[in-house]
N, C-alpha and C positions, 0 to 999 in steps of 0.2 A: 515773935519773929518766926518760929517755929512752923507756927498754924499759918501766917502768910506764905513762908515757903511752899507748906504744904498742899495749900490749897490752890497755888499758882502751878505747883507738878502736876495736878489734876488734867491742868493744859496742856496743850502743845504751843512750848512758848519759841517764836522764834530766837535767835542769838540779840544778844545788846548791840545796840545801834550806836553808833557814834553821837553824843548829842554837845559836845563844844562846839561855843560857835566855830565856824567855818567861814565866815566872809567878815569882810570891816562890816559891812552895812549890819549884821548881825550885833558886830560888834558896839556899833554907833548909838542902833535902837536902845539897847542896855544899861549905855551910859548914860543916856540924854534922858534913862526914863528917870521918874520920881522913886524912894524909896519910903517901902511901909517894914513897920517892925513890930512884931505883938512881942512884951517881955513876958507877957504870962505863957506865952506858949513858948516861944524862945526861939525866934525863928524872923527870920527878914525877906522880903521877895521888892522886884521891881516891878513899876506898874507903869502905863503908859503917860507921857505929860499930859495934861488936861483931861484927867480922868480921875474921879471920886470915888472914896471907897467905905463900908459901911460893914460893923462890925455885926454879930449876933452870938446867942449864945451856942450857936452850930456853928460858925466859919465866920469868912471873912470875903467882902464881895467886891467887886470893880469893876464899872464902866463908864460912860459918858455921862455927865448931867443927863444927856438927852432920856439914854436908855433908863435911870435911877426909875423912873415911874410904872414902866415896862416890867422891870426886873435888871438888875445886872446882870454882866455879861459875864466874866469868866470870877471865877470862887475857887476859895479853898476851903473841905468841910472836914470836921475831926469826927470822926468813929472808933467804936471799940473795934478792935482786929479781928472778932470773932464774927462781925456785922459785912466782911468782906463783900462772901458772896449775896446775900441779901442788896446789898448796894447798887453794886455791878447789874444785879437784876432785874433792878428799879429804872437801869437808864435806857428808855426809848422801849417799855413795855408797855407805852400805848398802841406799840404798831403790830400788827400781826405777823409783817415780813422781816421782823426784827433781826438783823446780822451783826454779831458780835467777834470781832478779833483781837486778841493779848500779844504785846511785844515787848521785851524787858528795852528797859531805857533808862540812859546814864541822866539822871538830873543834875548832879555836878559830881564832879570829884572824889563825892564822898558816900551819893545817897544814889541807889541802884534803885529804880519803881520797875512798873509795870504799867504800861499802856495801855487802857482798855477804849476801840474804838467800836462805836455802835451807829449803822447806819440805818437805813429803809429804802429801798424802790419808790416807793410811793410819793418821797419828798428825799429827792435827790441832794437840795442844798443841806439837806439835816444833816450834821455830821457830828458825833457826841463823842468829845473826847477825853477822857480821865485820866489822871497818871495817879498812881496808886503807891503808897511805901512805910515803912511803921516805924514808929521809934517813939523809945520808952514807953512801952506797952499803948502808944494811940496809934490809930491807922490815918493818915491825911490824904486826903484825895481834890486833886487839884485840877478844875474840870472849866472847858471854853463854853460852856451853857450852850452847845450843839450849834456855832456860828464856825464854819470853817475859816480862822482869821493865820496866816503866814506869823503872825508876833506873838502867837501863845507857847510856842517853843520856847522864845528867849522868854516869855514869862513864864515857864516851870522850870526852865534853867538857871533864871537867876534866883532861887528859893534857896535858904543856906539856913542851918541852924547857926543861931547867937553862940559865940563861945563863952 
């Protein structure tokens, strides 16, 4: 936890954003989604209805049938803490106009991340966005595969560790 604070002072990080939901409809998406739960890792998130999801031995993945052949759409991948910035630097270092901003962000109640958003001029709709936070020496990074989608919020908010 240490080295992730550390490396996140590196930044200029703005203040924590509010991230409860804030509207029914927030609140509605959340309910009506489906829930997934890994016990090995110990931990639960919601996912949207009619949406599949697919394990590996890096994360955990979710999107449409449609999208499964594609790639899926938004993930959750587990790193060691010290792999932070290496990560962070991997996302959208195809582009050369590459813009990157950090926001600290409440994921629920309990678990404080860090937002890291990554865009490009070049491809407007590209917008790569990660939320970052560590616990019991793993890093989890819980990321929309660069699709600006409004329900990825309530999908990083409702991630909770198993008690």
């Amino acid at each position: 936890m240490k080295l992730l604070h550390h490396l996140l002072q590196k930044q200029t990080v703005p203040p924590i954003t509010n991230t409860q939901p804030e509207s029914k409809k927030e609140l509605a998406i959340a309910n009506n989604w489906q829930n997934y739960q890994n016990d090995k890792l110990g931990f639960q998130i919601k996912y949207p209805q009619g949406w599949v999801y697919a394990e590996s031995d890096t994360g955990i993945y979710f999107g449409t049938p449609e999208s499964k052949p594609g790639g899926y759409i938004w993930g959750i991948s587990i790193h060691q803490p010290s792999e932070l910035e290496k990560v962070i630097s991997q996302m959208g270092n195809q582009f050369v106009d590459r813009k990157e901003s950090r926001s600290k962000v409440m994921v629920n109640k309990n678990i404080t991340g860090t937002m890291v958003t990554v865009t490009t001029n070049k491809y407007p709709d590209w917008i790569s966005k990660t939320v970052y936070f560590e616990n019991n020496g793993q890093l989890f990074a819980i990321g929309n595969g660069a699709i600006d989608d409004d329900r990825f919020e309530s999908f990083y908010k409702s991630f909770d560790f198993a008690n």
